[in-house]
N, C-alpha and C positions, 0 to 999 in steps of 0.2 A: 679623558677619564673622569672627569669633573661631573662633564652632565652627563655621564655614564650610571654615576653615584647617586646624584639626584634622581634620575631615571629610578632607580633601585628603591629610596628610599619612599618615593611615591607608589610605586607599588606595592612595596611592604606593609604601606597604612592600608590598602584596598585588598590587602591578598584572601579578604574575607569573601568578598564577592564572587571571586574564582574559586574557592570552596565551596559557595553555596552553588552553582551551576554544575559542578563534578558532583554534585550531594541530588540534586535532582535527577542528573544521566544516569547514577546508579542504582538512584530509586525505581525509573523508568525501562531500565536498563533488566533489573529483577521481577520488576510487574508485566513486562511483556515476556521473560523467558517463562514465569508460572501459568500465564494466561496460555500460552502456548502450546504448554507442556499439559494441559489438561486435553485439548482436543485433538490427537495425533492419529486415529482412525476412523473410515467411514461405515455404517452400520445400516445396511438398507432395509427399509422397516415395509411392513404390507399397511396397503390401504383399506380400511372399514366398508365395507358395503352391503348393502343391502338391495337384493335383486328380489323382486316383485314379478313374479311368471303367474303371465294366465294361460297357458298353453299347456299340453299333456306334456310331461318330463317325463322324452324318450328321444330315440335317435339324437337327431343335433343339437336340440333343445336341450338335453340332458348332458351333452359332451360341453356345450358352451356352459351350463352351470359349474361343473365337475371343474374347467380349466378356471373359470376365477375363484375356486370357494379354495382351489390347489395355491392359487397365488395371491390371496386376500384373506383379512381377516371378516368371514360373514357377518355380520349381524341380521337378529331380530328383533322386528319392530311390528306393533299393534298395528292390525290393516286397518289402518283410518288414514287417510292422506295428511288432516292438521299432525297426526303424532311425526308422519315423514317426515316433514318439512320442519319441526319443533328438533326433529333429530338431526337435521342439515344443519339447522341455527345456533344448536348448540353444539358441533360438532362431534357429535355421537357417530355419525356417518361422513365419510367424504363425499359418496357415491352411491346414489342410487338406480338401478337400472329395473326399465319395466320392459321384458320379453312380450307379445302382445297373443294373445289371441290367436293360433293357426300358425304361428313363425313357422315351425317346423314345414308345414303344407304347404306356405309360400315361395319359403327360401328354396325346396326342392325345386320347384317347378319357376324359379328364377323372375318371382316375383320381390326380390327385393325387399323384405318387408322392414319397418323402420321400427328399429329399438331407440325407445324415449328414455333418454337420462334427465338425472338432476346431479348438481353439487357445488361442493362449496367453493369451486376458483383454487383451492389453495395446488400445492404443489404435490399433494397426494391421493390430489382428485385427477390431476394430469396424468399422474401414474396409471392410475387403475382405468381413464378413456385409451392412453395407448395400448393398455393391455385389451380390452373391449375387439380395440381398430386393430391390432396383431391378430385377432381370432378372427374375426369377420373378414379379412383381406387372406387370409389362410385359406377361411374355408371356401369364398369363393372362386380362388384359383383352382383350386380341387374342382368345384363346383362345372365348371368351364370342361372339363374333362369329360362328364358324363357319367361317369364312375356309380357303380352301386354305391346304395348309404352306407354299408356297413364298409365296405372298401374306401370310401371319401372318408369316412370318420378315423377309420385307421392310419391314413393318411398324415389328416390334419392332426392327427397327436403324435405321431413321429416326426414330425416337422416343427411340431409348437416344443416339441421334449428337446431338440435340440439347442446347446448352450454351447456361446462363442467363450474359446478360451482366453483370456488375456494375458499376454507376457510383457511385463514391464522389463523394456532397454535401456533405460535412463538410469543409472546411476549417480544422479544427481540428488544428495540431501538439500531437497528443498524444505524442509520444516526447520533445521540448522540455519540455510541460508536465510531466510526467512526473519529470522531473529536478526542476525546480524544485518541486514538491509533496515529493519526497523530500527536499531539501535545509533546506525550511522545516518539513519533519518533524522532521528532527535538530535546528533551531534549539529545541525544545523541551526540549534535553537540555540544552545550551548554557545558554540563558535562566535555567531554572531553575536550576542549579546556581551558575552565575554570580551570579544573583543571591543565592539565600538564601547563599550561602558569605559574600561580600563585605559583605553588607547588616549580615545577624549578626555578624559580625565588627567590623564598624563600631561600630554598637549594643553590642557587650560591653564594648568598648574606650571607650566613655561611661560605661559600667554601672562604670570602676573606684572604692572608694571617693573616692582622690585628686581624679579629677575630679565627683564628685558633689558633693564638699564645696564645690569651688570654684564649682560650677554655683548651690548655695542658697546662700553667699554673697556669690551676685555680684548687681550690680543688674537683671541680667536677668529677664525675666517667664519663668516658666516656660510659658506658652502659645507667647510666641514663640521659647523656644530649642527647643521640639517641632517647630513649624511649619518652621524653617530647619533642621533635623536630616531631617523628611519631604523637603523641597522639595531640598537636598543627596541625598538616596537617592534621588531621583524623578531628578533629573539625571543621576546614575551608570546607574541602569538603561535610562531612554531613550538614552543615549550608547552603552551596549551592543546596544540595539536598532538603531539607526540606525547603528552599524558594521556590522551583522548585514546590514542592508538591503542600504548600499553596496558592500559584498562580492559578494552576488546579483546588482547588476548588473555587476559584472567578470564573475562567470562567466555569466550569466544574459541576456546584453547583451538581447539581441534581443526575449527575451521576458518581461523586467521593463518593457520600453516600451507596455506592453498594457496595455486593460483587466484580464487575469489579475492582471498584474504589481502592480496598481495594489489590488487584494480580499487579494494577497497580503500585501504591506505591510499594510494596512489589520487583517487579521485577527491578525498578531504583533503590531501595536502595540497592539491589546486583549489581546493573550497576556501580552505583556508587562508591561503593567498592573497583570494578575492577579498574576503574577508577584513584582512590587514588591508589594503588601499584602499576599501570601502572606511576604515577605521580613520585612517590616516585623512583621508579626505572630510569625513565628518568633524575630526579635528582641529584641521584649519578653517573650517569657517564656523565652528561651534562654540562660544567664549561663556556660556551659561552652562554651570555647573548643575543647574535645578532643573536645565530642558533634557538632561538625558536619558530618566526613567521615560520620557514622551516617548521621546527618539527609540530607546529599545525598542517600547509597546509596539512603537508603527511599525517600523522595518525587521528586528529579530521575530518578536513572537507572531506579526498580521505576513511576515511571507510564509512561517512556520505553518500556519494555519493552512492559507491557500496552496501552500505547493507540497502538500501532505505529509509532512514534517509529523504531526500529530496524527491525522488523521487519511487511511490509506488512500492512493490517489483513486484507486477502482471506485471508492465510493464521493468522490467529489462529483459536482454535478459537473456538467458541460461548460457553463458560463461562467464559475468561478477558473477550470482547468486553461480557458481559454484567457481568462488576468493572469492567472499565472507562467503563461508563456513569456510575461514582459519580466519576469524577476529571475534572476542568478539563481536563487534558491532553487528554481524548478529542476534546473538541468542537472543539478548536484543530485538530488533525489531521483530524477527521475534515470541517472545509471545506475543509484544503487537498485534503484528497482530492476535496469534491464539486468544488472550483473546476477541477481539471484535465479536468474531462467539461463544463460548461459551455459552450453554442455559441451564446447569444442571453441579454444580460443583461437580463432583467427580473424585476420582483418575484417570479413561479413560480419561475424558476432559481434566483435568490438568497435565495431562502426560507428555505432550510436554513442557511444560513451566515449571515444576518441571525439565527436562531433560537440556535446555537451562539453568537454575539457575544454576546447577552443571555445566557445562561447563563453566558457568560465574569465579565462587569461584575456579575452577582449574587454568582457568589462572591467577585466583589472587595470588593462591600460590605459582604457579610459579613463580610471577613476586616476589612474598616475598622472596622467597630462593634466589632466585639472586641479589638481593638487598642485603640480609644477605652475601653474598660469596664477590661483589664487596669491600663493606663496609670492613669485616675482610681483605680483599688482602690489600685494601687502609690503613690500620692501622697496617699494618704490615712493609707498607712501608714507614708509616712517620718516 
């Protein structure tokens, strides 16, 4: 009960530190549900072009204008080529297409003739060349046929008119889970720093001669002033865990009542875990009070970093995703990310994040065996 109390009362001077890290979760925690909450539909917009015909606009030639001016926004631009090119540059156009000369006369007679584009690369210039390559693959499947102009023409626009239905099956709130996958991402920055901060700091603050003296003097067994020193850390961290939780469901209400909600918990309290023996070992061989802001920097906020704790893992490059294979933090993150795609819970789905759990609890046991070895060395040598 003794260094139960100690334990307490050294927390009690630090319980600021745990406030500031629950004071940034909810900041972060509120900046990603607004950010979020601004972009929740897609709006497919037409691409600018400007099509350049030297050819008499009639039959196909007139059918192919009519289908992009239908699905584009035209523009006109001064027939001078420097103004085209000034309108590419500034983006006044995505697209420019020059029809040439006789298209019509060739194209019947299955001369292939080539339409010259220009454009800007971007992704609404893509648009409007597969719209081009939809018309031109149209018309000459028709084309292949034989077919009168006026009968190919009629064709190729009951064919270009038709439009694929889509029925969304998924009933899965992905823009909800979304959030909470990010939220329980940041808990990773949280977690760990919270913990090895507090933990170590606890642990030095036993580590002083004063009380070490009194600890081999006193009647206590040193196995069990170990054990109620782990089982005190082991409290502090799951206490931090389980604030962690109850927070997610204030903001989280609706879809921490889920199975999701339920993988989510589940995968921090292994994080967590890891966390504490990660803590617990930093501990024992950490006796500088002033090395721990270092310590957080490298391991809380630089795994945070690479294994997209802050930053979503789709946008990390290749080479850093592949550092991040060798840290704990990745596989933590990387179920909350598989659990937000999840749409039927069974053993295939949950494979991956059953396989990250185990990688979790293996480096926890690692980090316990070497705790246990430093621990016995250090007791051997007082």
């Amino acid at each position: 009960m003794t260094v139960f109390k100690a334990f307490l009362k050294v927390l009690n001077k630090n319980k600021a530190i745990v406030i500031m890290y629950t004071v940034i979760l909810i900041f972060f925690a509120g900046f990603n549900m607004k950010t979020n909450d601004n972009n929740t539909t897609f709006t497919a917009s037409k691409p600018d072009i400007l099509i350049v015909c030297e050819d008499e606009i009639t039959g196909i030639t007139k059918n192919l204008i009519e289908y992009i001016s239908k699905n584009s926004n035209i523009k006109e631009i001064e027939n001078d080529e420097e103004k085209r090119n000034d309108a590419l540059f500034y983006r006044d156009v995505n697209y420019i297409v020059y029809i040439p000369n006789d298209f019509r006369k060739q194209f019947l007679n299955h001369q292939n003739p080539e339409i010259k584009i220009k454009s800007t690369k971007d992704y609404q210039a893509s648009l409007a060349n597969m719209m081009l390559e939809r018309f031109l693959n149209v018309a000459n499947t028709y084309l292949a046929f034989d077919l009168a102009e006026e009968e190919m023409l009629n064709a190729i626009n009951e064919t270009l008119e038709q439009e694929v239905n889509v029925e969304v099956t998924s009933k899965l709130d992905t823009d909800s889970l979304t959030k909470v996958s990010s939220y329980y991402n940041f808990t990773n920055y949280c977690i760990l720093a919270g913990a090895i901060y507090i933990i170590c700091l606890i642990l030095s603050s036993f580590k002083k001669e004063s009380v070490l003296k009194r600890t081999t003097i006193s009647s206590m067994e040193y196995q069990k002033y170990n054990r109620i020193l782990l089982l005190s850390n082991s409290l502090f961290a799951f206490a931090m865990w389980f604030f962690y939780v109850l927070l997610s469901y204030i903001l989280f209400k609706e879809s921490m009542w889920t199975l999701h909600g339920a993988f989510y918990i589940l995968n921090s309290f292994v994080f967590s875990f890891f966390a504490l023996t990660l803590a617990f070992f930093l501990g024992n061989i950490i006796s500088d009070k002033n090395a721990l802001n270092g310590i957080i920097n490298v391991i809380a906020l630089g795994s945070s970093f690479l294994c997209g704790a802050f930053v979503p893992l789709e946008w990390l490059p290749k080479t850093v995703l592949n550092i991040a294979h060798i840290l704990p933090s990745y596989y933590f993150i990387k179920s909350n990310e598989v659990l937000k795609t999840v749409e039927v819970f069974d053993f295939a789905s949950l494979k991956p994040i059953y396989l990250n759990m185990m990688i979790l609890l293996l480096f926890a046991l690692a980090f316990i065996i070497a705790s246990m070895i430093i621990t016995n060395k250090k007791r051997k040598l007082a």
